[in-house]
C-alpha positions as CSV (number, residue, x, y, z in Angstrom):
1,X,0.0,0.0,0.0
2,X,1.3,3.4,-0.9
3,X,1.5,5.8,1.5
4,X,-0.1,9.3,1.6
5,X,3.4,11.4,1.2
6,X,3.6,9.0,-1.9
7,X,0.7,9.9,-3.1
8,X,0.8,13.4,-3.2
9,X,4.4,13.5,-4.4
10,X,2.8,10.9,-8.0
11,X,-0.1,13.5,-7.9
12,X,1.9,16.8,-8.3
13,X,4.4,15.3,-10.8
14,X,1.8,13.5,-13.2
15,X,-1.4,15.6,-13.1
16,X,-0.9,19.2,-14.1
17,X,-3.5,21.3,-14.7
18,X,-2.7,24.5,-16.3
19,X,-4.3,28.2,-15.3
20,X,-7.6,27.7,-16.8
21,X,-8.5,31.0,-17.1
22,X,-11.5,33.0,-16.6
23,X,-15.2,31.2,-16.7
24,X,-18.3,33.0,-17.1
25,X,-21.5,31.8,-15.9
26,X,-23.1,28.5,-13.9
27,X,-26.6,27.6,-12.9
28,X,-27.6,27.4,-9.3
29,X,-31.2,26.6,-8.6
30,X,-32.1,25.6,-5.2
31,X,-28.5,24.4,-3.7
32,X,-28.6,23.1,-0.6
33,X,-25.4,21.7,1.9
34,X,-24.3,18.5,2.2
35,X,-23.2,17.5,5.3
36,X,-22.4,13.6,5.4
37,X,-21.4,13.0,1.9
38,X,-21.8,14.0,-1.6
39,X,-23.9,12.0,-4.4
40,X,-22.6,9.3,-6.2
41,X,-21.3,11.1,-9.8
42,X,-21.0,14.5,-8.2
43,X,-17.9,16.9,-6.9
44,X,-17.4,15.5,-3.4
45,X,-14.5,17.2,-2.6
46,X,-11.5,20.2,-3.9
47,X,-7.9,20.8,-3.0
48,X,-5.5,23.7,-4.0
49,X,-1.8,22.7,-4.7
50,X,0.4,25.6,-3.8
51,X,3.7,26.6,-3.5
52,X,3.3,28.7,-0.7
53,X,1.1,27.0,1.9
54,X,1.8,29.5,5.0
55,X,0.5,32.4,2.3
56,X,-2.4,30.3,1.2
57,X,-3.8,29.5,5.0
58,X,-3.4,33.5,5.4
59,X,-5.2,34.5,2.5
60,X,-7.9,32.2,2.1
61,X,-8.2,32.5,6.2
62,X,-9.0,36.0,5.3
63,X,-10.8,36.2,2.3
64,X,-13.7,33.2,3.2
65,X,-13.0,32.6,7.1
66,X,-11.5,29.4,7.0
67,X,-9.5,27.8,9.4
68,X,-7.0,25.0,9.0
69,X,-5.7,21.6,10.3
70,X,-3.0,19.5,9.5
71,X,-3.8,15.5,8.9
72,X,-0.3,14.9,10.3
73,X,3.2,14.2,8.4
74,X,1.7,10.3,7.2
75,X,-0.5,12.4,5.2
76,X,2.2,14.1,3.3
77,X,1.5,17.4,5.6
78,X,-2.0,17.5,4.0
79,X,-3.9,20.5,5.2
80,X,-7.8,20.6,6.1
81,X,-9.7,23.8,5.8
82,X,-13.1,24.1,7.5
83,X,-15.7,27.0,7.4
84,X,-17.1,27.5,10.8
85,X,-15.8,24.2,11.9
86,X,-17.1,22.2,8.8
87,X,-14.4,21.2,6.2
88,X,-15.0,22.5,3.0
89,X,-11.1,22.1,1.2
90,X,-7.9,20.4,1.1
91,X,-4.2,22.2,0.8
92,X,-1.0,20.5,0.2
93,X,2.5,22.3,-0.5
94,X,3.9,21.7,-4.2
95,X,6.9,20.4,-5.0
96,X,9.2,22.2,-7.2
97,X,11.1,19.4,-8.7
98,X,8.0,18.9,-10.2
99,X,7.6,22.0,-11.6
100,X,3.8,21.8,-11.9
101,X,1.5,25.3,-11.5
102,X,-0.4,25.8,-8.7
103,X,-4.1,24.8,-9.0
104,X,-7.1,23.8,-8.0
105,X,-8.7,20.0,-8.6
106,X,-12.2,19.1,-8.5
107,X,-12.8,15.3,-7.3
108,X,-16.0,13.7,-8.1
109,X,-17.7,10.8,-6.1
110,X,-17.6,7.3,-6.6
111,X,-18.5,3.9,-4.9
112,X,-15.9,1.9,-6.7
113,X,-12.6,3.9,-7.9
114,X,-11.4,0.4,-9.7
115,X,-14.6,0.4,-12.1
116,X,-15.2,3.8,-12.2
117,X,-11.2,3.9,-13.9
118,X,-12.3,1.2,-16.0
119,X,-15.4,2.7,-17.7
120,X,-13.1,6.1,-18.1
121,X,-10.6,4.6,-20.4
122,X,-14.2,2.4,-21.9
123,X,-15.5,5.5,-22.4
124,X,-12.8,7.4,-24.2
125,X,-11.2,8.8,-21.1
126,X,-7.5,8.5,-19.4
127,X,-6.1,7.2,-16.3
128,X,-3.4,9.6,-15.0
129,X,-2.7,8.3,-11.7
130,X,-4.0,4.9,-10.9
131,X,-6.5,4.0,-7.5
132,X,-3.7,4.2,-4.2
133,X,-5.5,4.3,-0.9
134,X,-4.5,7.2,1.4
135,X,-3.9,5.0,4.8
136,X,-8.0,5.3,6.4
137,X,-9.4,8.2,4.7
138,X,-10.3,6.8,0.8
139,X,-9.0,5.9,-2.4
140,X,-8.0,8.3,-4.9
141,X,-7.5,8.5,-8.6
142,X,-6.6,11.2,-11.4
143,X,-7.9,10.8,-15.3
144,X,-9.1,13.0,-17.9
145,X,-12.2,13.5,-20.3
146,X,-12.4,13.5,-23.8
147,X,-11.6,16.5,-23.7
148,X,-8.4,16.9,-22.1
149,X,-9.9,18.2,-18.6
150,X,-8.5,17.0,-15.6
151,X,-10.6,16.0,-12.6
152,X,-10.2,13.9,-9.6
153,X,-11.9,10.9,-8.3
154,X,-12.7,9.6,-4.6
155,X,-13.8,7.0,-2.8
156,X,-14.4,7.8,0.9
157,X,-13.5,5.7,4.1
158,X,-13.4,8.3,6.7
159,X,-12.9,11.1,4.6
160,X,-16.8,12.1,3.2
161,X,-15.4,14.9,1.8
162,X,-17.5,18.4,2.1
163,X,-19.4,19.0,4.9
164,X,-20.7,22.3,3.7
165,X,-21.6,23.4,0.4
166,X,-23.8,26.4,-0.7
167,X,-23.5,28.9,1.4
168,X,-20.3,31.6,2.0
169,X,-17.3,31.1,2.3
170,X,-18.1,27.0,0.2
171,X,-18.2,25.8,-2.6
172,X,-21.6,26.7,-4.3
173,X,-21.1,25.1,-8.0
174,X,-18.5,23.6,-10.0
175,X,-17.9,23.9,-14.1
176,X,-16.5,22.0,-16.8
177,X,-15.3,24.2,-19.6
178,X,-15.0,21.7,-22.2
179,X,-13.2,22.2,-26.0
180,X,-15.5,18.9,-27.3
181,X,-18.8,19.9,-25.6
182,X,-20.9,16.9,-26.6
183,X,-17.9,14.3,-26.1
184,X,-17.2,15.3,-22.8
185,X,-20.8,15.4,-22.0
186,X,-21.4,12.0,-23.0
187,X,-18.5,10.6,-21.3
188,X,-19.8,11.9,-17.9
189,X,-23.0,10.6,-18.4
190,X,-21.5,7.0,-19.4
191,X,-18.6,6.7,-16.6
192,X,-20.7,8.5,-13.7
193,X,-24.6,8.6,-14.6
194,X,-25.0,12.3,-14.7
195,X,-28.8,12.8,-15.2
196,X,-28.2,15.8,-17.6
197,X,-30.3,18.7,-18.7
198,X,-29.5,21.1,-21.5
199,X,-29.7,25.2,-20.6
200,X,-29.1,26.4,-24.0
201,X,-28.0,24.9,-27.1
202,X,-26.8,27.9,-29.1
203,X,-23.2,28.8,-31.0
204,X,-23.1,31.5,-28.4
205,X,-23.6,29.9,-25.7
206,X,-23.9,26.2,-25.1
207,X,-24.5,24.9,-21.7
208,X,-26.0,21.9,-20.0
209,X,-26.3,20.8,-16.0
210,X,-26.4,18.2,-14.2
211,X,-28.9,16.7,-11.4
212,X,-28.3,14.8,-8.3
213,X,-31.2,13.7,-6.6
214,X,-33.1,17.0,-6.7
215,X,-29.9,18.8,-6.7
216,X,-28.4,20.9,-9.8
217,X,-24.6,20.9,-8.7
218,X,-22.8,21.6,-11.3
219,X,-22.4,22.5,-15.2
220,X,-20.8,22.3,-18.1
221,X,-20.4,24.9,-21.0
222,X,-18.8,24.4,-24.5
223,X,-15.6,26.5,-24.4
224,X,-14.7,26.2,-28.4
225,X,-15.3,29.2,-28.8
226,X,-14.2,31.3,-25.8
227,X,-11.1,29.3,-23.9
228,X,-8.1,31.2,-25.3
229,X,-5.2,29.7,-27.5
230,X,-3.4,27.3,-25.1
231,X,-5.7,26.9,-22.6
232,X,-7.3,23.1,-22.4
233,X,-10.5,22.2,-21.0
234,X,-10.9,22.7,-17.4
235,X,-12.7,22.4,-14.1
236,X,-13.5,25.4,-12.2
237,X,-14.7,26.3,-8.6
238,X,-17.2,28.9,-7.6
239,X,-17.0,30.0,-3.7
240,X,-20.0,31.7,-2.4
241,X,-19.8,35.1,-1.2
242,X,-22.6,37.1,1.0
243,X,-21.6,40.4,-0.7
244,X,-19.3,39.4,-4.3
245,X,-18.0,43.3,-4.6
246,X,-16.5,43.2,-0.6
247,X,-14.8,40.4,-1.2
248,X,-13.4,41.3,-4.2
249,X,-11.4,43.9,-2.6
250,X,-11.0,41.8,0.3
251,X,-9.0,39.2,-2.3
252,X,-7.3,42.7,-4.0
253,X,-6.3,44.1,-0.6
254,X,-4.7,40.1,0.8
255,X,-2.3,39.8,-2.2
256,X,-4.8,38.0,-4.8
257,X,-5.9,39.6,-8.2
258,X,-9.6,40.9,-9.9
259,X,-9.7,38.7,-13.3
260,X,-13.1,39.3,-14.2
261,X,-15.1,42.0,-11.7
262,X,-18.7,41.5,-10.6
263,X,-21.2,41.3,-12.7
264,X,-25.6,41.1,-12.6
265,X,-26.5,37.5,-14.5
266,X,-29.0,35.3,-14.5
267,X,-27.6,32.9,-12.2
268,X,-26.4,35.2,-9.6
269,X,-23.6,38.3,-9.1
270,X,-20.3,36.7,-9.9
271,X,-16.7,37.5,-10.1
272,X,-13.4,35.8,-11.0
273,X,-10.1,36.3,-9.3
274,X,-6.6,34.8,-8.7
275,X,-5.1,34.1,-4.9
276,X,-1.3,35.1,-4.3
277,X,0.2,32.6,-6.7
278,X,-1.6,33.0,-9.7
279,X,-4.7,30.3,-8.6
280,X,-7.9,31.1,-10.5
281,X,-11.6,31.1,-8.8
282,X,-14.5,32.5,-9.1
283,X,-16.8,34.1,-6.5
284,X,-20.9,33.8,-6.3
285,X,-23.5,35.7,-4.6
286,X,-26.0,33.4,-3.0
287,X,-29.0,32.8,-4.0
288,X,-32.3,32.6,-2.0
């Protein structure tokens, strides 16, 4: 059995997921938190790689309130971040000889990693990292989509992943920003059994969500025609925010960057921005 430190070490130096630049929209009807574990299929869980982990506890301590606890040095010095006492994130220090950015990673649920792997390479798909079991907490695995995006997969022991979701200072919805919109669509639906329904089917703006249950968490929106030259497909994070244009200067004023500033849209006031090291996110108002 690997260990965690091992883990981490494969993860940094095989799966790198470039600055994915700025998003622009999502869907959020009727969110509501998780608190014991995430739907099969669904983002259960995120973590930012960074190569400055004291100035990433500071800033994101700042900017959303969280607060932060180590797993120990057999998890690799992993890092747990909790809103008001509920964990909501994962941290974990690059490692330069590596050389891979910092980033953000989106994991999505599953109740057997070892099939779920299979049916991604059936499917079109590719393993990056293989299932390894970190020592109690789950099993983790790194592939791409059709497409070329990166994303995460995890199967939970004691680790369920969020305990919060949809409200400030959480994560309130996740995107794929896909360069083969219908391919990477139908791979989801195939490896994961998205229940899919489809927002808009124009040139200008093709998008389609996804259902859980009675819960819309997440989207995907064909990026042929806006991701810039060099940029591959991509998952993306939106945090919610009780007030977007506060925290924006809250981000500007702790060392971070405005990418895109807040806007009105149908799906709520949003904003995208960088933390200290170049890391992309985007920011959400909440809605009632």
């Amino acid at each position: 059995m690997a260990s965690a430190d091992d883990f981490l070490g494969r993860r940094q130096s095989i799966c790198v997921n470039p600055d994915p630049g700025a998003t622009t929209t999502h869907e959020e009807d009727a969110i509501v938190p998780i608190r014991d574990a995430a739907p099969l299929g669904a983002p259960c869980w995120i973590d930012l790689t960074t190569s400055d982990v004291d100035r990433a506890q500071d800033f994101y301590g700042t900017v959303f309130g969280w607060t932060f606890e180590s797993a120990g040095p057999e998890y690799g010095g992993y890092i747990n971040a909790a809103k008001d006492g509920r964990r909501v994130a994962g941290l974990m220090a690059s490692r330069s000889e590596f050389q891979s950015p910092d980033n953000w990673a989106t994991y999505l649920h599953t109740a057997d990693i070892n099939a779920t792997m299979s049916a991604v390479t059936a499917a079109g798909g590719s393993v990056c990292l293989g299932p390894m079991e970190v020592p109690a907490k789950g099993y983790m695995g790194l592939a791409t989509d059709p497409s070329s995006a990166f994303f995460g997969l995890w199967q939970p022991l004691e680790h369920r992943g969020f305990e919060v979701i949809g409200e400030a200072g959480s994560p309130v919805w996740h995107q794929l920003t896909t360069r083969d919109f219908r391919a990477a669509v139908d791979f989801y639906r195939e490896v994961l059994g998205w229940r899919t329904e489809q927002v808009s089917d124009t040139d200008e703006f093709r998008y389609t969500t996804a259902w859980f249950g009675d819960q819309q968490l997440l989207g995907v929106m064909d990026g042929a025609g806006c991701l810039p030259d060099g940029v591959p497909s991509n998952w993306t994070i939106f945090f919610g925010a009780e007030d977007v244009d506060k925290t924006l200067r809250v981000i500007a004023d702790n060392g971070g960057a405005v990418v895109r500033e807040a806007e009105d849209t149908p799906y709520g006031r949003l904003a995208a921005a960088t933390d200290p090291t170049g890391v992309i996110f985007n920011l959400s108002s909440l809605q009632s």
